[in-house]
FIGU-588639 format. One line per 10 residues: number of its first residue (from 1); for each residue x, y, z of C-alpha. Coordinates in pm, whole numbers, padded with zeros to 5 digits, always signed. Layout:
REM residues N
NUM> X:Y:Z; ...
//
This chain:
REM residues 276
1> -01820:+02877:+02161; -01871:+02845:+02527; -02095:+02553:+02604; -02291:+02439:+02930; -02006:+02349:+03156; -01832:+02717:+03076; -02155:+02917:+03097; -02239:+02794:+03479; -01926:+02833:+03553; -01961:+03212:+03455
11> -02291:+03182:+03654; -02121:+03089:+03933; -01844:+03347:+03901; -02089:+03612:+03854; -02276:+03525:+04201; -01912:+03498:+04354; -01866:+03853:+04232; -02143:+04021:+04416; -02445:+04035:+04093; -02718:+03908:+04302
21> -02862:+04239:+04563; -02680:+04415:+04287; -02852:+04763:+04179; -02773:+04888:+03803; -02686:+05255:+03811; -02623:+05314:+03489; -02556:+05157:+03110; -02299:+05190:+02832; -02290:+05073:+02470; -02135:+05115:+02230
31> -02133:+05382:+01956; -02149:+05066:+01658; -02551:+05007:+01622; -02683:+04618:+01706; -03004:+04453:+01587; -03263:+04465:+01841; -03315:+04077:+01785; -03139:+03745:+01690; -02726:+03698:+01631; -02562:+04025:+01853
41> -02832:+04155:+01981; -02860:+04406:+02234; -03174:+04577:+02357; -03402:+04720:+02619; -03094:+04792:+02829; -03133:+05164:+02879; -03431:+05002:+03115; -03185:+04844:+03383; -03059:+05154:+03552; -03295:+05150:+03953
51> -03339:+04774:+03905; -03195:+04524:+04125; -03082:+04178:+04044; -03258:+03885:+04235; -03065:+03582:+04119; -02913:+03443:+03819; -03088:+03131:+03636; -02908:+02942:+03392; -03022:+02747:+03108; -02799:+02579:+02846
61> -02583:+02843:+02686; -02777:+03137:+02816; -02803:+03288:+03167; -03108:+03492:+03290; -03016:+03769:+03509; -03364:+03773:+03740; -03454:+04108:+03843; -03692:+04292:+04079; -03885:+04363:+03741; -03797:+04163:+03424
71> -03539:+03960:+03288; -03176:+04031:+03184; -03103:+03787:+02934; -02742:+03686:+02834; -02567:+03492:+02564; -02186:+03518:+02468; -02194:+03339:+02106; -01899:+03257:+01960; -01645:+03522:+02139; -01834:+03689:+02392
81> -01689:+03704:+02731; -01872:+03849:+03031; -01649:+03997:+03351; -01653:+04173:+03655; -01438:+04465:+03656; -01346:+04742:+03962; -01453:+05110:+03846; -01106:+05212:+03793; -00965:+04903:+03602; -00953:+04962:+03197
91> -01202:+04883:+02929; -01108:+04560:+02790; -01076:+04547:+02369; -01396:+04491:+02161; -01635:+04598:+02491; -01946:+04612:+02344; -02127:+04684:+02657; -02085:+04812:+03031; -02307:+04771:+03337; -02210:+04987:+03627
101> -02350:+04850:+03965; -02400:+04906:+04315; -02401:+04626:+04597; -02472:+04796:+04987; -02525:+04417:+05124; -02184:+04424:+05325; -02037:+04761:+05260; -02109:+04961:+04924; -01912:+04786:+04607; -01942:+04997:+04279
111> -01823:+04760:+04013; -01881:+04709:+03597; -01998:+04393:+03434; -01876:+04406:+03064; -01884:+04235:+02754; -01615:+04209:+02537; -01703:+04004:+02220; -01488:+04038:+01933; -01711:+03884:+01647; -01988:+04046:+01797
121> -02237:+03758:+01813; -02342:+03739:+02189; -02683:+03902:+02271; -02806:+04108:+02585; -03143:+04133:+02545; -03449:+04207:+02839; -03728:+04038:+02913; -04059:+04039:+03114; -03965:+03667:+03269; -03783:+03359:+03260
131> -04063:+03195:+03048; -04003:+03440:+02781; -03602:+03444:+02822; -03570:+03029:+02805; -03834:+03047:+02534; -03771:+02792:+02243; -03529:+02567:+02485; -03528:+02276:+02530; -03438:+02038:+02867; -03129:+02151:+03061
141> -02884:+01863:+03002; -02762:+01867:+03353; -03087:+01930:+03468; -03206:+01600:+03739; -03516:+01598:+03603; -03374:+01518:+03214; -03319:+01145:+03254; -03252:+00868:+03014; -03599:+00828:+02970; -03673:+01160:+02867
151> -03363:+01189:+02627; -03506:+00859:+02401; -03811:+00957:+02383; -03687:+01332:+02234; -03482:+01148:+01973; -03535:+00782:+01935; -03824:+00826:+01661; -03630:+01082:+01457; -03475:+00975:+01165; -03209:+01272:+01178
161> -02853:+01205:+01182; -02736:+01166:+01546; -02504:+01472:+01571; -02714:+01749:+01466; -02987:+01617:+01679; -02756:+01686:+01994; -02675:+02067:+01880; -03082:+02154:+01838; -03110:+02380:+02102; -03470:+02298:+02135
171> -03439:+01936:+02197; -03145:+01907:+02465; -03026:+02306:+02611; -02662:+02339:+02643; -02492:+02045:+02427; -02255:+02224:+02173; -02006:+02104:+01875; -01718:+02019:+02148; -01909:+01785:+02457; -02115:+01632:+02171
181> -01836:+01538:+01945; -01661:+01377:+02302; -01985:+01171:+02415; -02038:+01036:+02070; -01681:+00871:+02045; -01757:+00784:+02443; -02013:+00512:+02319; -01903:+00505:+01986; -02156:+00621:+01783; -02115:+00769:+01441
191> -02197:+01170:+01401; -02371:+01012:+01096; -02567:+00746:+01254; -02946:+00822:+01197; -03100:+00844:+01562; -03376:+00603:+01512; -03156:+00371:+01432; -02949:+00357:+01756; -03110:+00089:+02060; -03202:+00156:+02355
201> -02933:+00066:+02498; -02642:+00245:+02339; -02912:+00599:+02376; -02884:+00516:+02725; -02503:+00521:+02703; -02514:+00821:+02524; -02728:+01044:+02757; -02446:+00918:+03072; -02132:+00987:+02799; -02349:+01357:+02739
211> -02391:+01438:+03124; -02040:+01252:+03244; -01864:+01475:+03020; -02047:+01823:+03057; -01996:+01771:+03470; -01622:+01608:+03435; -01543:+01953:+03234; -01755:+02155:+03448; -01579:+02048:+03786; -01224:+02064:+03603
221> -01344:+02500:+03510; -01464:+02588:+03879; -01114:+02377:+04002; -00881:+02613:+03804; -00951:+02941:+03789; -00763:+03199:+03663; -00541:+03469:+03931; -00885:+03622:+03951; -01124:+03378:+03966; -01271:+03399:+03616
231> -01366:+03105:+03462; -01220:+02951:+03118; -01308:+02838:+02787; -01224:+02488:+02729; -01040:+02472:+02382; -01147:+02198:+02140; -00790:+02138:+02087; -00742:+02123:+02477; -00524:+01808:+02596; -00802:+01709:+02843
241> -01062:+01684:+02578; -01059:+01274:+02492; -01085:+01374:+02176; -00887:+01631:+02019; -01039:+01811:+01762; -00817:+01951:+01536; -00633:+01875:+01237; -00374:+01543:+01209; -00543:+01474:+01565; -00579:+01026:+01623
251> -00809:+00839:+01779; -00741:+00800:+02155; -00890:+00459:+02139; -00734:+00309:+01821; -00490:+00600:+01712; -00585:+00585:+01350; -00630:+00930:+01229; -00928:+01103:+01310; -01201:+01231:+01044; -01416:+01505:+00978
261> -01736:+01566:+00874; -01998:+01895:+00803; -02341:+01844:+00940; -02523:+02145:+00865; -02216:+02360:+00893; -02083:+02233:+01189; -01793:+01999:+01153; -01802:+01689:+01354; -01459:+01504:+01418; -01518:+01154:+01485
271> -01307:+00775:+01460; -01402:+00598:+01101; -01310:+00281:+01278; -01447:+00310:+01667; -01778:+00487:+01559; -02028:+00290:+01391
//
């Protein structure tokens, strides 16, 4: 699933693209019905076409597309993937949505945003503002004003296991199974390790292992694009990931094989030896 350093990276590639001063003309979705809430959502689109896009705003996973009225809210789940296509260039596979635009800032550009999502799990939803679209999130991780502080106080009293703690969306915005997984072994923390039981000092470590390795990922996406200029996923298997996650994968520190462990559903891979 992309995570915070992939999803301002698609931010960024979006502005690069022309969104913002954008006008949508018109919508397409798919035949296949979606819920109007939750998991694969998509709804109130057919309410875009006249309205122009002010700026895009980005918290954790999901990106708010600010308009001239309302909110365009969007989230790409597990498989979603969001790009900018010319008029004439083909549908990609498993499209589950189109946006056709028109930008007259330097010269008229017609041009599609689509999203092709395979397992059908990413949501476009509007909304009246960003209050409403960033509702239920918590601190951006990479925003300046989280600090060290801010992160112990969210989980230092908790007596939740460590790892889940870092996925919950409405503590820390952004943190996903892959950069948490990678700060843990950082500082060498157990996934298991109840939070209230960690000091001061190593939560401290943690928060800099969190926001060194979102920005070290984030700077290695917007320094390798792809021939045109779209953003990637990092893989969890992906050789500059510390820590590989995948099966018969060792320790980087110790090379003794690496475990694995479900914390509600998510599987956390993690050193038996350098995590405590």
């Amino acid at each position: 699933m992309p995570e915070l350093p992939e999803v301002e990276s698609l931010r960024r590639y979006l502005v690069r693209q022309g969104l913002p001063g954008s006008v949508f003309e018109r919508v397409a979705v798919e035949s296949k019905p979606s819920p109007e809430t939750g998991t694969g959502a998509i709804s109130g689109v057919d309410q875009l076409p006249g309205r122009r896009v002010e700026r895009l705003e980005r918290r954790g996973k999901q990106i708010a597309v600010v308009l001239d009225e309302g909110v365009l809210g969007l989230h790409m789940g597990m498989t979603g993937r969001i790009e900018v296509l010319a008029e004439s260039e083909p549908t990609p596979r498993f499209t589950r949505v189109e946006f056709f635009l028109r930008n007259d800032t330097n010269g008229t550009k017609n041009f599609r945003m689509v999203l092709a999502d395979p397992r059908r799990w990413g949501a476009i939803r509007t909304f009246t503002d960003l209050r409403e679209a960033f509702a239920g999130l918590g601190p951006d991780a990479l925003d300046p004003g989280f600090t060290a502080e801010h992160f112990a106080e969210s989980v230092s009293r908790r007596k939740t296991q460590i790892k889940p703690l870092l996925l919950d969306q409405s503590l820390i915005a952004g943190v996903g199974n892959i950069y948490a997984d990678e700060a843990l072994h950082r500082v060498g923390i157990s996934p298991a390790r109840r939070a209230n039981r960690i000091s001061g000092k190593n939560l401290h470590s943690l928060y800099l292992a969190i926001r060194e390795s979102l920005e070290h990922a984030l700077e290695f996406i917007l320094s390798h694009p792809d021939d045109r200029g779209r953003p990637f996923i990092v893989d969890a298997h992906d050789d500059r990931m510390r820590l590989r996650r995948k099966s018969g994968a060792f320790c980087p520190r110790c090379e003794i094989p690496l475990r694995t462990k479900s914390f509600g559903g998510r599987t956390a891979y993690y050193c038996s030896n350098c995590q405590h």
